[in-house]
C-alpha positions as CSV (number, residue, x, y, z in Angstrom):
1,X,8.8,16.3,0.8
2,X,8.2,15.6,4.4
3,X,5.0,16.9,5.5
4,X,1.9,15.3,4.0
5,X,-0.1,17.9,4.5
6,X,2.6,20.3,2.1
7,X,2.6,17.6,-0.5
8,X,-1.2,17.7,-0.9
9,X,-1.8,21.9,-0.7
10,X,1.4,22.8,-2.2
11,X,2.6,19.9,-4.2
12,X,-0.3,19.6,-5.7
13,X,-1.1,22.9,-7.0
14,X,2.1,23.5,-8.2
15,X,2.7,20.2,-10.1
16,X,-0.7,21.1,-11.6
17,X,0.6,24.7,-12.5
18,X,4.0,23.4,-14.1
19,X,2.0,20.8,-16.0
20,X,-0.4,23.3,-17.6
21,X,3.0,25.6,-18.5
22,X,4.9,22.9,-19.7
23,X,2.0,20.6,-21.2
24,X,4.5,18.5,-23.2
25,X,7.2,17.8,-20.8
26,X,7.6,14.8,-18.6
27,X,7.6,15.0,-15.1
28,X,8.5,13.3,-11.9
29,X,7.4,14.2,-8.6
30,X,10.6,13.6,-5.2
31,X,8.2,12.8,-2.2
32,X,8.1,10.9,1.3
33,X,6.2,7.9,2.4
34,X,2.4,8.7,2.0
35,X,3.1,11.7,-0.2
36,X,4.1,9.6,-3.2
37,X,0.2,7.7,-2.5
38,X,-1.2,11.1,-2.7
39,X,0.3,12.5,-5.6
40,X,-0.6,9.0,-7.4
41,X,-4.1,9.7,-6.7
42,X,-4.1,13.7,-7.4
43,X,-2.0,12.9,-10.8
44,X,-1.9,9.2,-11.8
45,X,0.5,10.2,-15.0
46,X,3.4,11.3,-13.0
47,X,6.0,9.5,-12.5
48,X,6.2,9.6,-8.4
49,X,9.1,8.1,-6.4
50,X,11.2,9.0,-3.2
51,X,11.9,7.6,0.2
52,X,10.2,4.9,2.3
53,X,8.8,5.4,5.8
54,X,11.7,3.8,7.1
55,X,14.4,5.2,4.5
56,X,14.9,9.3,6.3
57,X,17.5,8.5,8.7
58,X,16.9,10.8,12.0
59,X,21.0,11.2,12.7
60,X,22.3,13.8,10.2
61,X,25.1,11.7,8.7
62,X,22.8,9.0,7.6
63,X,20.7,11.0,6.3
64,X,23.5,13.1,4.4
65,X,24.1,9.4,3.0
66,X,20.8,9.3,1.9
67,X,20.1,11.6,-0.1
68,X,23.4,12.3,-1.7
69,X,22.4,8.6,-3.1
70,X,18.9,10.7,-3.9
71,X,21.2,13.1,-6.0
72,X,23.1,10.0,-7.8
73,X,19.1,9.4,-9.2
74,X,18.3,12.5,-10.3
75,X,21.7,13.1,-12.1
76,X,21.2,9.8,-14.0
77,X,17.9,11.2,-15.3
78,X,18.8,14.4,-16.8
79,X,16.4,16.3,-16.0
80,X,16.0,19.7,-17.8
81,X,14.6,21.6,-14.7
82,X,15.1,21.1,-11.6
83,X,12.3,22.4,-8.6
84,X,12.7,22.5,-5.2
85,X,10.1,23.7,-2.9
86,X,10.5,22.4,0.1
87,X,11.8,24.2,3.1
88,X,13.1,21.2,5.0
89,X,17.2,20.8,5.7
90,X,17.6,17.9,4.0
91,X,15.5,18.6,0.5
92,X,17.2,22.3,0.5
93,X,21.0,20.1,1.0
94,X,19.6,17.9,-1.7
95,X,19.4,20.4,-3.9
96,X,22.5,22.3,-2.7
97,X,24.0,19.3,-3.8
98,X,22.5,19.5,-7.3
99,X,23.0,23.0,-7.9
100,X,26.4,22.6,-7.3
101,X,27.1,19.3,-9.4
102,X,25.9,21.6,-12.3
103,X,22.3,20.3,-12.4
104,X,19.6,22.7,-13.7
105,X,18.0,23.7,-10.2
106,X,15.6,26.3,-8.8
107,X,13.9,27.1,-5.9
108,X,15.3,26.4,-2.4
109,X,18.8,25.5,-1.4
110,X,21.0,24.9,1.3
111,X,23.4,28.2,1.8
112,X,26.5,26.8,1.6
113,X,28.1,24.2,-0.4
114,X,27.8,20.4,1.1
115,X,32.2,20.2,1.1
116,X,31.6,23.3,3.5
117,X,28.8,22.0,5.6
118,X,30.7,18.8,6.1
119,X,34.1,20.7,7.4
120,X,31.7,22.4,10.0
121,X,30.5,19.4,10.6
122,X,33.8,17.6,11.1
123,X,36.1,20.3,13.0
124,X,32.6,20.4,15.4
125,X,32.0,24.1,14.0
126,X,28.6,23.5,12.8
127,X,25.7,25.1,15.2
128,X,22.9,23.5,15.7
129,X,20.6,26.4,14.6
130,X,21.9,26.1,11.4
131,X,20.5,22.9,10.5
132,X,17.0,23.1,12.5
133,X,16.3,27.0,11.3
134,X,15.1,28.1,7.9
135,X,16.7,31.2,8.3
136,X,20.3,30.1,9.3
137,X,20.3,27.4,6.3
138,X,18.1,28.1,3.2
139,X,18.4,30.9,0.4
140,X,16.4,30.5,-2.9
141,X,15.7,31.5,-6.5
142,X,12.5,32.7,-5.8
143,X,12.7,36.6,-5.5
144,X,9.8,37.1,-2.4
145,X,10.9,33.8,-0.5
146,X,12.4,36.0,2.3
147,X,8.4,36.7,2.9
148,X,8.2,33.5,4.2
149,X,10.2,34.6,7.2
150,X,7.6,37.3,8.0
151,X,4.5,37.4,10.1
152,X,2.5,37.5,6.4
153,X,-1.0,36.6,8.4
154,X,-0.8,40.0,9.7
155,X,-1.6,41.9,6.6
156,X,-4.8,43.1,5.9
157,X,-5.7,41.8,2.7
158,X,-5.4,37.8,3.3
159,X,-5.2,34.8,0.9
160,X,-8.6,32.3,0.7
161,X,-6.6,29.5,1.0
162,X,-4.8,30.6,3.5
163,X,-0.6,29.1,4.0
164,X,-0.5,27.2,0.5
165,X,-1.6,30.3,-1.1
166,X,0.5,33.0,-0.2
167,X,3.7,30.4,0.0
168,X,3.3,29.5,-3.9
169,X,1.8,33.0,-5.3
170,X,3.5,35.1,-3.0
171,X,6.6,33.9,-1.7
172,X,7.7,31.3,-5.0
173,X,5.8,34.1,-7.4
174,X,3.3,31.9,-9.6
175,X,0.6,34.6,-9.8
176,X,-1.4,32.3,-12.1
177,X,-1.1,29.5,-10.4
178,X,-4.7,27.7,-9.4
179,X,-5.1,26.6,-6.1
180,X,-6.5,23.3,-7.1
181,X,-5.4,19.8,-4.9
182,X,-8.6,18.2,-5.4
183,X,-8.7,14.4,-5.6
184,X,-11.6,12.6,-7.0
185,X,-12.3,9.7,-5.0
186,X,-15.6,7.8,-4.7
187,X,-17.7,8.7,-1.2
188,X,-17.2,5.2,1.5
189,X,-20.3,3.4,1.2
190,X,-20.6,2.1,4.6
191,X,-20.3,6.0,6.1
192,X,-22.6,7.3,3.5
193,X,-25.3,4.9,4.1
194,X,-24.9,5.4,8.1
195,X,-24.9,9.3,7.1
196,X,-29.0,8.8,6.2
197,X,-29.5,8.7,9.6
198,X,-26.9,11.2,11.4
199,X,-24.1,13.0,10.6
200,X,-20.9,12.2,10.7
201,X,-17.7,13.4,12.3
202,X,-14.1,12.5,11.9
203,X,-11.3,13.4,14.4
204,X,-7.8,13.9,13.6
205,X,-6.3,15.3,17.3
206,X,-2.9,14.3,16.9
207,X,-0.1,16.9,15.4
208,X,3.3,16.8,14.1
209,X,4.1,18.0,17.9
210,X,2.8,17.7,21.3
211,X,1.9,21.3,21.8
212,X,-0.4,21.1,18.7
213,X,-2.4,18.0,19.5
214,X,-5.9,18.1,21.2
215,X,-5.0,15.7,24.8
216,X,-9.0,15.3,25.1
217,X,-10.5,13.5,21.9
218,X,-11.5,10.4,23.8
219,X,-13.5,12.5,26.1
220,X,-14.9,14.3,23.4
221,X,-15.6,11.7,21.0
222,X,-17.9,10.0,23.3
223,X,-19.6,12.9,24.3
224,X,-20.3,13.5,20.3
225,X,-21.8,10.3,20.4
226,X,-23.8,10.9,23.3
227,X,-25.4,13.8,21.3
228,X,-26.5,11.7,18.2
229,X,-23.2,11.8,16.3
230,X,-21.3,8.9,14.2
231,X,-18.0,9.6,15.1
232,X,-14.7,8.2,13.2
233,X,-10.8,8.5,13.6
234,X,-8.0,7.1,12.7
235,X,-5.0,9.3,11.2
236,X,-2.2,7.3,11.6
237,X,-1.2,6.0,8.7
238,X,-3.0,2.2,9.2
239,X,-5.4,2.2,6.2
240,X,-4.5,3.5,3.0
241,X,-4.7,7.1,2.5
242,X,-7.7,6.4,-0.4
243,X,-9.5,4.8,1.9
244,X,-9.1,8.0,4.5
245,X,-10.1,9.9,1.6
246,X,-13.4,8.3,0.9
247,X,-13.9,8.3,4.1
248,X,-13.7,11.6,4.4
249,X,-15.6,12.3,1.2
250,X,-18.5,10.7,3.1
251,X,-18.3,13.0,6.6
252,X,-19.9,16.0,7.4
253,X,-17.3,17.6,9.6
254,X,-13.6,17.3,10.2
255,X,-12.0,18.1,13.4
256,X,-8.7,18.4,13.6
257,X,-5.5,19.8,15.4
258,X,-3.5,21.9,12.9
259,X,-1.9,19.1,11.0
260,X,-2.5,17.3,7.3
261,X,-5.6,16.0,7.7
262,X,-7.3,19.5,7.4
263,X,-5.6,19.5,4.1
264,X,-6.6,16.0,3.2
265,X,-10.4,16.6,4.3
266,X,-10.3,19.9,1.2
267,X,-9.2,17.5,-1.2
268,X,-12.4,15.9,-1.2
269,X,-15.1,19.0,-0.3
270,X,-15.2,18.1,4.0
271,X,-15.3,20.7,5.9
272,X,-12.9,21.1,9.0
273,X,-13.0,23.0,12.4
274,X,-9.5,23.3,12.7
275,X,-8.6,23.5,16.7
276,X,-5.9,26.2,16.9
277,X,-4.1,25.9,20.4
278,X,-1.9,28.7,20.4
279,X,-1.8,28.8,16.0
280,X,-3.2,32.0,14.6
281,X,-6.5,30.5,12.4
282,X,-5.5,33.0,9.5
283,X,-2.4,31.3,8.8
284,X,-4.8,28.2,8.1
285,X,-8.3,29.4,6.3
286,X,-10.2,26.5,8.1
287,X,-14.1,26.6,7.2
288,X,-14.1,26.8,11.2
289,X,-11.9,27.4,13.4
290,X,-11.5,28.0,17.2
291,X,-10.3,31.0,18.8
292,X,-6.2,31.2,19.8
293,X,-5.9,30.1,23.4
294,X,-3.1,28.9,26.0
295,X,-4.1,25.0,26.9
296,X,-6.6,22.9,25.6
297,X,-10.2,23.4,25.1
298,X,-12.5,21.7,27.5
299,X,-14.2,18.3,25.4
300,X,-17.8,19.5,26.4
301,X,-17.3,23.4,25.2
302,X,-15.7,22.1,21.8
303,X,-18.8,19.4,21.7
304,X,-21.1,22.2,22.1
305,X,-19.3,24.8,19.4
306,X,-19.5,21.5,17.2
307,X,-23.1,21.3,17.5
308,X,-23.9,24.5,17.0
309,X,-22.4,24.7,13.5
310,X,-24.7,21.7,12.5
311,X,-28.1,23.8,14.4
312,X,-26.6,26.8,12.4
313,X,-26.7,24.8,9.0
314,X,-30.3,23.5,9.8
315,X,-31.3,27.0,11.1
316,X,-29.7,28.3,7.7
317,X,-31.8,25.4,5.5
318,X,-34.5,25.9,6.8
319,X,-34.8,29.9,6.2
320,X,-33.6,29.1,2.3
321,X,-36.8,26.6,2.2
């Protein structure tokens, strides 16, 4: 619900997978601020609603507030089934909440009841590391979700799509499940014509957190365009997310700290060099990726690794001719 980057390789897929079970039902889709845009333009037929940018109070009684009003909603509708995915606090108290009103719910909940959580809460009993840890606060329905909590990129025998695969076939168990979150958008006109001439690249260096977030894009986007490159950014949230997706659809290469534009780029075929910081690559799947490392990567060495996967593509072309 919170992450756009979970609402396009996880909500997708499985809204997708429920759809092609349940091919008669009707469905709605509970999302946050850009998510509801993207699942409009994965699955125009579902119903998609949730909370505004503005509308996910920070301070934990407000947000309490919130979604209990959330829960009021969902009650009204009389839903049949009930799904929660998301490993967030608030969604898994959401659907606490539900569970215990009677609704029909699955999936992920908060541990203990809301009353209870609120007496911790008032008598200054409840620990912080319950509310910020996954382990302290969730249990689920799903028989493998304690997976989740395990170092799963270790194993030996890995997941293509790295994250969104093992979470929804392993850990929530739907082994048929396709990993599909395509979107079919047209490619930007204006890139693709400028794309004749060179190739493009977009840059996405900002994260979710400071650690994650590549400090030297400026630096390195001009040094990309000293080398012949078209160079784009712009991942905040200005332009509407079609729009990125075209624009995307249109570029030859994303780079990107590990955050939701990776994901956004695989909706529409780009490929993305995914630059890891400290994050193990497997976890991720990128097409490319850069190796694990403490601090950032100088802007001319990742200019340099960048160019070589374009000479390695014409080197490869050129052999196939």
């Amino acid at each position: 619900m919170l992450g756009l980057g979970d609402v396009t390789c996880i909500g997708i897929p499985a809204l997708r997978h429920f759809k092609k079970e349940f091919p008669q039902a009707r469905f709605s889709f509970l999302t946050f601020a850009a998510g509801q845009e993207m699942i409009r333009l994965a699955e125009p037929d579902t119903h998609v609603w949730g909370l505004e940018k503005d509308q996910w109070p920070e301070n934990i009684i407000p947000a309490m507030e919130t979604f209990l009003g959330l829960a009021e909603q969902i009650i009204a509708e009389g839903y049949t089934h009930i799904v929660n995915l998301d490993t967030w606090f608030m969604p898994c108290f959401l659907a606490r909440f539900l569970k215990d009103a009677g609704e029909p719910v699955t999936g992920n909940t908060m541990s203990v009841s809301v009353q209870s959580l609120i007496d911790q809460f008032q008598s200054q009993q409840l620990k912080a590391e319950y509310v910020n840890d996954p382990v302290s606060y969730m249990q689920s329905s799903f028989f493998s979700m304690h997976r989740w909590h395990t170092p799963w990129w270790q194993s030996s025998l890995l997941p293509d799509n790295g994250y969104p695969e093992f979470y929804l076939r392993t850990c929530c168990g739907f082994d048929e499940l396709e990993m599909d979150w395509s979107v079919d958008v047209p490619a930007d006109q204006r890139l693709k014509k400028i794309g004749k001439q060179k190739k493009i690249i977009a840059l996405a260096p900002q994260a979710r957190t400071a650690e994650r977030s590549y400090p030297f894009a400026q630096a390195l986007q001009g040094i990309l365009q000293d080398m012949g490159y078209h160079v784009w950014t712009g991942f905040d949230g200005k332009i509407p997310l079609r729009q990125t997706l075209m624009q995307l659809k249109a570029t030859d290469l994303l780079v990107t700290a590990p955050s939701a534009p990776q994901w956004l780029a695989s909706t529409v075929g780009c490929p993305s060099l995914v630059v890891c910081g400290d994050v193990d690559p497997r976890t991720l799947m990128p097409d490319y990726a850069t190796d694990p490392h403490d601090g950032p990567i100088p802007a001319e060495q990742l200019a340099e690794s960048i160019h070589s996967i374009f000479e390695d593509e014409q080197s490869e072309a050129h052999q196939n001719r």
